[in-house]
Residue frames as qw, qx, qy, qz and C-alpha x, y, z in Angstrom:
[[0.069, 0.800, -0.025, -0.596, 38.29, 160.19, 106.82],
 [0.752, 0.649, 0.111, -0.008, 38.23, 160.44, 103.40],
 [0.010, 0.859, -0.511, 0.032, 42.01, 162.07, 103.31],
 [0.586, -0.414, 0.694, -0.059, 43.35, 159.17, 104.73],
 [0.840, 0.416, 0.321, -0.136, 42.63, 157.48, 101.34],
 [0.689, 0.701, -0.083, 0.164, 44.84, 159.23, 99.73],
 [0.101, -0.754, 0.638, -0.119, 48.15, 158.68, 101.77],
 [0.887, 0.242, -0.391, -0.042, 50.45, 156.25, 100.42],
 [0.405, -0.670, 0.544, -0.302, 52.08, 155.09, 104.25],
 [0.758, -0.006, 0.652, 0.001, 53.77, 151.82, 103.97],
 [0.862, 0.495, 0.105, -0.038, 54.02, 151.82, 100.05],
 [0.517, -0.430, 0.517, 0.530, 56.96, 151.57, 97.93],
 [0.713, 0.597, 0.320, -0.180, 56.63, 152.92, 94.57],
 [0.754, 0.163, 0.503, 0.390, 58.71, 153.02, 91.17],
 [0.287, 0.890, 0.148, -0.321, 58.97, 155.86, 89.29],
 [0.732, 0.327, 0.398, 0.446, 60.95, 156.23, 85.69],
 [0.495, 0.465, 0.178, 0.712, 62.61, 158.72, 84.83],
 [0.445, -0.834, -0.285, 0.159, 62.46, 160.46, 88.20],
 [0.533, -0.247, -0.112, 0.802, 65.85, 162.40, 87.65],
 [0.010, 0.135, -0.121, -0.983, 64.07, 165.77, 86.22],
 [0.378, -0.075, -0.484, -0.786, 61.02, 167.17, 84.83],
 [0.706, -0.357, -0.221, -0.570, 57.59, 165.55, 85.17],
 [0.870, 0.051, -0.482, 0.086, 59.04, 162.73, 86.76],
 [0.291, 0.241, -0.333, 0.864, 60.76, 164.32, 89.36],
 [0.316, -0.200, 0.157, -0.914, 58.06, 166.02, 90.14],
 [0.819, -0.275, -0.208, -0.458, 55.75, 163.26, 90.53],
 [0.696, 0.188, -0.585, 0.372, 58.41, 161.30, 92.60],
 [0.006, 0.271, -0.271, 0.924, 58.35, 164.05, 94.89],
 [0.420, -0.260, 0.144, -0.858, 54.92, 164.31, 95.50],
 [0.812, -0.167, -0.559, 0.015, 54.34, 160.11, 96.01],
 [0.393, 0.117, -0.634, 0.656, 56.82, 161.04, 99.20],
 [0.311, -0.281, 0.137, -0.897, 54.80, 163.84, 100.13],
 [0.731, -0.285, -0.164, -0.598, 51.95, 161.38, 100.56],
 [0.720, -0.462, 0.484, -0.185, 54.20, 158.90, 102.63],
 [0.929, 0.353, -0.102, 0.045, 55.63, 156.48, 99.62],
 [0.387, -0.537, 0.589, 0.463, 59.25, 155.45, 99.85],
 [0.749, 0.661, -0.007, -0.035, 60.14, 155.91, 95.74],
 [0.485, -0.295, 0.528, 0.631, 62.87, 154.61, 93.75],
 [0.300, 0.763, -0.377, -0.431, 64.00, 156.79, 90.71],
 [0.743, 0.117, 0.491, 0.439, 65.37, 155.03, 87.35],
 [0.273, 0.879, 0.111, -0.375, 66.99, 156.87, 85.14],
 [0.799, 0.556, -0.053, 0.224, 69.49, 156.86, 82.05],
 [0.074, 0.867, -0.207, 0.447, 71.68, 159.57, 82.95],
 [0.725, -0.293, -0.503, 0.368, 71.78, 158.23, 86.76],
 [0.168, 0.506, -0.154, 0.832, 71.92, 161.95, 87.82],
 [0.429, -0.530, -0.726, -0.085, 69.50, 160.88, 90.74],
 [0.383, -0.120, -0.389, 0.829, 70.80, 162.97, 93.74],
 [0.288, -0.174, -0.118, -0.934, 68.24, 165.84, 93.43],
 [0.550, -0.319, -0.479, -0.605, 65.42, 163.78, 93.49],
 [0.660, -0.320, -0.631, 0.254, 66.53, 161.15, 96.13],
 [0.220, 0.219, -0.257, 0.915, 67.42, 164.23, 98.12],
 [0.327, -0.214, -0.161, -0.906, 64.20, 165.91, 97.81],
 [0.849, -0.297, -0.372, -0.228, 62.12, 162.40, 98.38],
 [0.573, -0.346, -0.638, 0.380, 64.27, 161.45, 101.91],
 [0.101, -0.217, 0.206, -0.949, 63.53, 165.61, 102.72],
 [0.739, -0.271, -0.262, -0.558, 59.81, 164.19, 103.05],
 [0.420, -0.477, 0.693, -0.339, 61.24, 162.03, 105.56],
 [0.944, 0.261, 0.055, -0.191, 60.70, 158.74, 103.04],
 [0.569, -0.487, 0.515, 0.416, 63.41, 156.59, 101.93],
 [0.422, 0.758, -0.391, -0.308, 64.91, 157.28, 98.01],
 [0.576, -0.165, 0.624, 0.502, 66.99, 154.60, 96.13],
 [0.413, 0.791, -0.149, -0.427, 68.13, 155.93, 92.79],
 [0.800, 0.205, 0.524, 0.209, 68.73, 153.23, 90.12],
 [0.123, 0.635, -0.431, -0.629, 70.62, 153.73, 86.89],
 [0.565, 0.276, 0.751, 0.200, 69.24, 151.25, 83.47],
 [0.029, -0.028, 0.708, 0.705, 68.58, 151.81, 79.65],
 [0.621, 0.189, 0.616, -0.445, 64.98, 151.39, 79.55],
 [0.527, 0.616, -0.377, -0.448, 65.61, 151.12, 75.66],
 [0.385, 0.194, -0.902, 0.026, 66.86, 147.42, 76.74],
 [0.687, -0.436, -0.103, -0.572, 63.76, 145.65, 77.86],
 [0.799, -0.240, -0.491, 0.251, 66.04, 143.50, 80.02],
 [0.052, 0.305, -0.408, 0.859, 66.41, 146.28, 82.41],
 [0.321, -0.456, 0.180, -0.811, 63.42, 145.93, 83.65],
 [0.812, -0.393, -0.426, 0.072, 63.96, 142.54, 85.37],
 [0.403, 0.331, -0.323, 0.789, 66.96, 144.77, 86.65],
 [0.193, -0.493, -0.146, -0.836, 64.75, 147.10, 88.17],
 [0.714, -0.409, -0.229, -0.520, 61.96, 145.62, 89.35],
 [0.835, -0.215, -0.288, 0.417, 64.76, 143.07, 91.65],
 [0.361, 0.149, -0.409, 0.825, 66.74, 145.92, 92.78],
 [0.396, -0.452, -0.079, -0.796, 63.54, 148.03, 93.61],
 [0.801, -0.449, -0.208, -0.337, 62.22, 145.14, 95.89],
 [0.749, -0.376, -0.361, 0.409, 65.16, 143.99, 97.81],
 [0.336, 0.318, -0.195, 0.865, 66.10, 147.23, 98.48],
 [0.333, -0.185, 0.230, -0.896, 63.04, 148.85, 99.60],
 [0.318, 0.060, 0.796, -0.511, 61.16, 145.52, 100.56],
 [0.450, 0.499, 0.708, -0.216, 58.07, 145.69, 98.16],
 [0.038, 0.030, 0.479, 0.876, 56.87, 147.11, 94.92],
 [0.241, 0.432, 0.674, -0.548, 53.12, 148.84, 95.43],
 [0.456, 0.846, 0.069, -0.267, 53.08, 151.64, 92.52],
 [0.630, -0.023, 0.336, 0.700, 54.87, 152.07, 89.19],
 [0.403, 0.842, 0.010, -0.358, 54.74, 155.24, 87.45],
 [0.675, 0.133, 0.450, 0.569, 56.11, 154.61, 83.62],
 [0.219, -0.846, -0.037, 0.484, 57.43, 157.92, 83.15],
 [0.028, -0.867, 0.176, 0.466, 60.17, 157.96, 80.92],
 [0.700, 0.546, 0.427, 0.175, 60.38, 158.93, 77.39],
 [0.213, -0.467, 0.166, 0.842, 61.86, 160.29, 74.83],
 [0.524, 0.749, 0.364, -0.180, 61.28, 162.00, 71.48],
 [0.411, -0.110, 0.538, 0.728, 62.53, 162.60, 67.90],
 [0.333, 0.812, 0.157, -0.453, 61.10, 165.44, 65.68],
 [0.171, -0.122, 0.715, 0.667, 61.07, 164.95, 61.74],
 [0.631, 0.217, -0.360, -0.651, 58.99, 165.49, 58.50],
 [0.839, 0.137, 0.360, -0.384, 57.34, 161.77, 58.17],
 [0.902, 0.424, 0.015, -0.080, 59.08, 161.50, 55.21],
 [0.401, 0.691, -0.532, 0.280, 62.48, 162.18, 56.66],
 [0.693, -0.556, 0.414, -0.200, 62.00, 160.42, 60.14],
 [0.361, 0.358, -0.854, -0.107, 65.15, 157.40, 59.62],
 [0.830, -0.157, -0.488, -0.220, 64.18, 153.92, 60.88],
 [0.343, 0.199, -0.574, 0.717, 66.65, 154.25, 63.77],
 [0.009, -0.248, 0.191, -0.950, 64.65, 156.88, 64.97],
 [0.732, -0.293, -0.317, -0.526, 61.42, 155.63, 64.87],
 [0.829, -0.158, -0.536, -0.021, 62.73, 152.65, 66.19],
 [0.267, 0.251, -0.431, 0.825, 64.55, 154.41, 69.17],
 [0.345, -0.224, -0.014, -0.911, 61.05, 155.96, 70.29],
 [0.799, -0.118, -0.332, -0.488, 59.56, 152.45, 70.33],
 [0.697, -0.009, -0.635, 0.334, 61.94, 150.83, 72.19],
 [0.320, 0.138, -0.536, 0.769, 61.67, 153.22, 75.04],
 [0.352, 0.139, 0.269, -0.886, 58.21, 154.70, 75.51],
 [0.811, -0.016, -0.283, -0.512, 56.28, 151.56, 74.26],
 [0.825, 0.039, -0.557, 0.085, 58.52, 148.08, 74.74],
 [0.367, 0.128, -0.743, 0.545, 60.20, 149.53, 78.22],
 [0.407, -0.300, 0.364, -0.782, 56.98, 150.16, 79.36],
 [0.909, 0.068, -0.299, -0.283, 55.56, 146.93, 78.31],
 [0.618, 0.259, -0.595, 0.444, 58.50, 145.19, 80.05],
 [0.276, -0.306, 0.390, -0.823, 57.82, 147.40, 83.34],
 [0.719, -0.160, 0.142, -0.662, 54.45, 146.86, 83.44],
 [0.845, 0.011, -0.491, -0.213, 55.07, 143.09, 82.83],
 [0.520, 0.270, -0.680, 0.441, 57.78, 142.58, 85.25],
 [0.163, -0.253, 0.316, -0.900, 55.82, 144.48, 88.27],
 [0.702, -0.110, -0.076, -0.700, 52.82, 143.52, 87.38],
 [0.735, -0.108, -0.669, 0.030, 54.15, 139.32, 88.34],
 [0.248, 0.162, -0.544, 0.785, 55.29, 141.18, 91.58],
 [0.432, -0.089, 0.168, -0.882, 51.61, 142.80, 92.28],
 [0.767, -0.007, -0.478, -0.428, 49.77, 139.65, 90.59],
 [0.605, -0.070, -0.708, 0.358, 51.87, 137.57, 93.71],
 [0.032, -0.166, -0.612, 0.773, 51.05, 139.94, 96.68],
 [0.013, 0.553, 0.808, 0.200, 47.39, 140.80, 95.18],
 [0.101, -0.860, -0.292, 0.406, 47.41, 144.20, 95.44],
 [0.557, -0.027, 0.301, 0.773, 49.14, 147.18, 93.08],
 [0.368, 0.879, 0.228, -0.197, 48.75, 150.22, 91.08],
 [0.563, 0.060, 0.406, 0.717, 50.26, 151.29, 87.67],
 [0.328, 0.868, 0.193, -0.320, 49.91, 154.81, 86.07],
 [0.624, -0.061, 0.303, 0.718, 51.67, 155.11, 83.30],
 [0.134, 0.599, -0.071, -0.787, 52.27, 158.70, 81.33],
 [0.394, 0.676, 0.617, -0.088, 50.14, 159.03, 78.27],
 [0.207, -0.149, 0.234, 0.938, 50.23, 162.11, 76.10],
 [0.483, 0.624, 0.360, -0.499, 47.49, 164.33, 74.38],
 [0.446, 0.493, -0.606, -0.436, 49.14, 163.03, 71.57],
 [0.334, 0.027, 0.825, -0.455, 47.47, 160.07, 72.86],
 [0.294, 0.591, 0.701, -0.269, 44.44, 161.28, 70.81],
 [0.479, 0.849, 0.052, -0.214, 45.52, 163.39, 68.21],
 [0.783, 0.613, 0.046, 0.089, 47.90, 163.48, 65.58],
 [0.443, -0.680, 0.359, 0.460, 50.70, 166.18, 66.41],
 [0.505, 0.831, -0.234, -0.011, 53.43, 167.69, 63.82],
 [0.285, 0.681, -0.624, 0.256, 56.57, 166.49, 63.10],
 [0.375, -0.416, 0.761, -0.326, 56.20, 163.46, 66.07],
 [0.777, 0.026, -0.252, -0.577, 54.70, 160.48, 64.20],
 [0.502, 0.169, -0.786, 0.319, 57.03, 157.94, 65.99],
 [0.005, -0.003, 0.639, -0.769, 56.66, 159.58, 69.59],
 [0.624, 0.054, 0.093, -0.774, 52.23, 159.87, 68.79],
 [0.747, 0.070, -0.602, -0.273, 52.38, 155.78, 67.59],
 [0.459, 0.159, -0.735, 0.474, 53.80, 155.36, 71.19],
 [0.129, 0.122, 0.679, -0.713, 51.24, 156.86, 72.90],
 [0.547, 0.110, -0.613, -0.559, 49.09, 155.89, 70.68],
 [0.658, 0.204, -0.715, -0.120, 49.88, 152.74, 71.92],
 [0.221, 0.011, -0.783, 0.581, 50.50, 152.95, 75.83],
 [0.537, -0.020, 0.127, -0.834, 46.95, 154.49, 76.16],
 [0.845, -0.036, -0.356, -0.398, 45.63, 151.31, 74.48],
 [0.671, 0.076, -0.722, 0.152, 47.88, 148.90, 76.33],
 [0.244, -0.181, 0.544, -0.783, 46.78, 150.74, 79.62],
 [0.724, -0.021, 0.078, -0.685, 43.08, 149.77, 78.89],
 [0.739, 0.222, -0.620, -0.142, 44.51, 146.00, 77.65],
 [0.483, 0.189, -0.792, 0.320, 45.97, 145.75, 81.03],
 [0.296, -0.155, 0.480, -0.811, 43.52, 147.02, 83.18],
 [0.769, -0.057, -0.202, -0.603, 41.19, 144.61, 81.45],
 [0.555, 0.168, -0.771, 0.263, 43.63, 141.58, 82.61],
 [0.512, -0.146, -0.767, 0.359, 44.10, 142.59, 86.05],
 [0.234, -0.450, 0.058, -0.860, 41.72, 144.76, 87.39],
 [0.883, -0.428, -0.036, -0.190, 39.52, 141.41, 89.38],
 [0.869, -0.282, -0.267, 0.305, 42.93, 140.43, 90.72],
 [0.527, -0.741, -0.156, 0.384, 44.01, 143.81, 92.68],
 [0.532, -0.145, 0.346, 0.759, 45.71, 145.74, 90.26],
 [0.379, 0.848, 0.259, -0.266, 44.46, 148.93, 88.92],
 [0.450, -0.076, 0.468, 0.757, 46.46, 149.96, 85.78],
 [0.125, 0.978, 0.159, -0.059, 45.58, 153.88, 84.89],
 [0.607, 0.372, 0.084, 0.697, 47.12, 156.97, 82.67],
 [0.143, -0.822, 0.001, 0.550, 47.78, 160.47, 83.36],
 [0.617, 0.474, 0.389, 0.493, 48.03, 162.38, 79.97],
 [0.262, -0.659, -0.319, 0.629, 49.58, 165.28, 80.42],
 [0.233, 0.937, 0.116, -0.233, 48.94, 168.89, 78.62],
 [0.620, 0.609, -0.137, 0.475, 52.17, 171.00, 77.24],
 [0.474, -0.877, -0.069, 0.041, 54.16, 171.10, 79.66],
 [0.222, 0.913, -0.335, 0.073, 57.47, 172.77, 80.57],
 [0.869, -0.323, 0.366, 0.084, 59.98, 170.15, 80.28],
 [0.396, -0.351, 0.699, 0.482, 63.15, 168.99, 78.23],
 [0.372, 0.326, 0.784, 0.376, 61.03, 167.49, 75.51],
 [0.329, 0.813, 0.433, 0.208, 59.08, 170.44, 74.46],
 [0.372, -0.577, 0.063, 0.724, 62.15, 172.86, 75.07],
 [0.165, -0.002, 0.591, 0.789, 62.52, 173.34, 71.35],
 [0.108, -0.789, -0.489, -0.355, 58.32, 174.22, 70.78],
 [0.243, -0.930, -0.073, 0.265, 58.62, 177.09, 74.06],
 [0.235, -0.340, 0.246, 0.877, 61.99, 178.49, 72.10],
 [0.208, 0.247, 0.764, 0.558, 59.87, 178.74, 69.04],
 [0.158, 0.044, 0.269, -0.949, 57.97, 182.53, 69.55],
 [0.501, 0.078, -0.483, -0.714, 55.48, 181.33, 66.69],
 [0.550, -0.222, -0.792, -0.145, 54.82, 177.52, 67.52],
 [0.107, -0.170, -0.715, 0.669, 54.85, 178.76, 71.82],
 [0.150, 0.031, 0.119, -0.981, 52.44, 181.39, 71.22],
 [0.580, 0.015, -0.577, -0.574, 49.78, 178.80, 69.44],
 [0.450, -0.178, -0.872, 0.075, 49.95, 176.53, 71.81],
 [0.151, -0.092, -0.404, 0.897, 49.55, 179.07, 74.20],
 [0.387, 0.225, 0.085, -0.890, 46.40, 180.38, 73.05],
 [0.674, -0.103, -0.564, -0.465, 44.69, 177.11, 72.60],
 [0.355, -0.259, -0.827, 0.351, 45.01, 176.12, 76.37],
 [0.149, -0.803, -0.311, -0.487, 42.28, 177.73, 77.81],
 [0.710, -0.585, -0.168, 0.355, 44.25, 177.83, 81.64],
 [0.583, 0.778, 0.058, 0.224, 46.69, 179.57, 79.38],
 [0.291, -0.747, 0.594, -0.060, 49.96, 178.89, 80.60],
 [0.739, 0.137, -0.660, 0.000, 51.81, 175.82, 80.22],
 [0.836, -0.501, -0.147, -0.168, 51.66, 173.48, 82.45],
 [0.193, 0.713, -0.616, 0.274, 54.51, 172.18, 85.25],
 [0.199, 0.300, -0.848, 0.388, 55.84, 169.43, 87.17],
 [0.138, 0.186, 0.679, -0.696, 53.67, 169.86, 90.27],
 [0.654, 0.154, 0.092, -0.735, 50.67, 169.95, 88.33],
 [0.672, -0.068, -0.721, -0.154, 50.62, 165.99, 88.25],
 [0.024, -0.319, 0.822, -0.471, 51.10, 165.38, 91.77],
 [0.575, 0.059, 0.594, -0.559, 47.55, 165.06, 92.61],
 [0.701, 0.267, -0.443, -0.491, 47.05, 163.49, 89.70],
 [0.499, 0.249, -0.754, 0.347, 49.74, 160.44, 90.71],
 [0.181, -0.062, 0.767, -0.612, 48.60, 160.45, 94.36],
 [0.648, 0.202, 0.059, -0.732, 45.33, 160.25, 93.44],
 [0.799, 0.243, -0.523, -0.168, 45.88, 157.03, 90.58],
 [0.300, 0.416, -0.796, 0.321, 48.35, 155.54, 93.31],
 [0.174, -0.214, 0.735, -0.620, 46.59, 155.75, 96.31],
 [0.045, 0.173, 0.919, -0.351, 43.12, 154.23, 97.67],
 [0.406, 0.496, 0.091, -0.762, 41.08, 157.04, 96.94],
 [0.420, 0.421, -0.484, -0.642, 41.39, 155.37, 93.26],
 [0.386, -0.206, 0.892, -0.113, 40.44, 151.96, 93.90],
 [0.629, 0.474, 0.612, -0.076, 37.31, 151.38, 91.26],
 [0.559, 0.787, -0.041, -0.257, 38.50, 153.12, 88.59],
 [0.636, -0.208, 0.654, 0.352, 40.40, 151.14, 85.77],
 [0.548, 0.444, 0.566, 0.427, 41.46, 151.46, 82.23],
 [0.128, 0.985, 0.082, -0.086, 41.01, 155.82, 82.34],
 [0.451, -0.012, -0.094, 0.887, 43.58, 158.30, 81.06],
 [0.232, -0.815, -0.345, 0.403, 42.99, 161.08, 82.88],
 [0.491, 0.574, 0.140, 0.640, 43.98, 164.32, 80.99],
 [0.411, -0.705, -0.210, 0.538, 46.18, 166.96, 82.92],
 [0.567, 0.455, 0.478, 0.493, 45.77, 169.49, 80.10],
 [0.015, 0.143, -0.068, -0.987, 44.93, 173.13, 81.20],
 [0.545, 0.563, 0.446, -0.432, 41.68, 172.17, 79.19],
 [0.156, 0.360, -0.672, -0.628, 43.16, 171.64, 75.77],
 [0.013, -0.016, -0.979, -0.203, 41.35, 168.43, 75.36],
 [0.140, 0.588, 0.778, -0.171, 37.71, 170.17, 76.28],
 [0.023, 0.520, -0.004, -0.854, 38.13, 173.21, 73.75]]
């Protein structure tokens, strides 16, 4: 049955920045489909999520690390397997962002953006990917952005980063795609999360965005899941190198 493709019984997957927001939500719905998921997160607020993911009757380990120090993510990737036995799926989830004129962004900043949503995914994906490359078998999705493919205001740090994970999706999917490893994005729309709090307070800047999605609404949480089940599971098994855009339809207006 075709269903059956997409349940992820028996995996163990990874998820970044699983303590809120998109994350969270896509944590969530990996359970739903049968995954036991460990959470990483800065904060280490985890409890919600791990909650939410052993409600699904799955098991939950919630990790605390920097990803802004790519030596977390030998951290990780070793607690993630002896804990929960295997590593099947990462999702590289979590970022952050800094908002400035170009000509006021400081070098900090920039460099803050890059260390966390380019090098700690690069570090992930390397650290996982020696894990998958030894059991011959894996899937990566990392998050993307529709700033991915356009420009954006005021983000020129956070748009060089996804800029950048979009290409280094397609770099790694050319590596290991003949040795059992798909490595796919998920770019998601405007959605309602921490990072774009400050654009939905903003009547003027909400209202624009608003009325260039044609779904017109921003987007939420739960509108990755099937994305993520989908990239994770079986169902996705010949496709490599795509970012998939979970946009509302911004990206076909």
């Amino acid at each position: 049955m075709i269903l059956d493709d997409f349940r992820l019984d028996g995996r163990v997957a990874l998820v970044t920045g699983g303590d809120k927001g998109l994350g969270q939500g896509m944590a969530v719905a990996l359970a739903q489909a049968g995954a036991d998921v460990a959470i990483v997160s800065r904060s280490g607020h985890n409890d919600a999520t791990i909650e939410s993911i052993k409600a699904e009757g799955r098991r939950g380990l919630g990790l605390t690390a920097d990803l802004g120090k790519t030596e977390s993510a030998v951290q990780v990737i070793a607690q993630t397997v002896q804990e929960l036995g295997q590593l099947d799926i990462l999702v590289n989830n979590a970022g952050t962002i800094r908002r400035a004129q170009a000509e006021e962004m400081t070098l900090e900043d920039f460099s803050a953006v890059l260390d966390v949503n380019l090098m700690g995914v690069w570090a992930l994906s390397q650290e996982a990917g020696k894990v998958m490359l030894e059991q011959g078998s894996g899937k990566m999705v990392n998050i993307a952005s529709l700033l991915s493919f356009q420009g954006g205001i005021r983000v020129p740090a956070y748009t060089a980063t996804k800029h950048a994970v979009a290409g280094l999706t397609k770099a790694l999917a050319n590596e290991w795609a003949g040795r059992g490893i798909n490595v796919n994005a998920i770019a998601p729309g405007y959605m309602a999360t921490d990072n774009t709090q400050a654009l939905r307070e903003d009547p003027e800047r909400s209202r624009q965005i608003i009325e260039r999605i044609p779904a017109n609404r921003w987007g939420t949480p739960a509108d990755l899941g099937g994305a993520v089940v989908f990239l994770a599971s079986r169902a996705s098994d010949y496709i490599h190198g795509h970012v998939l855009t979970v946009d509302g339809g911004w990206m076909g207006r």
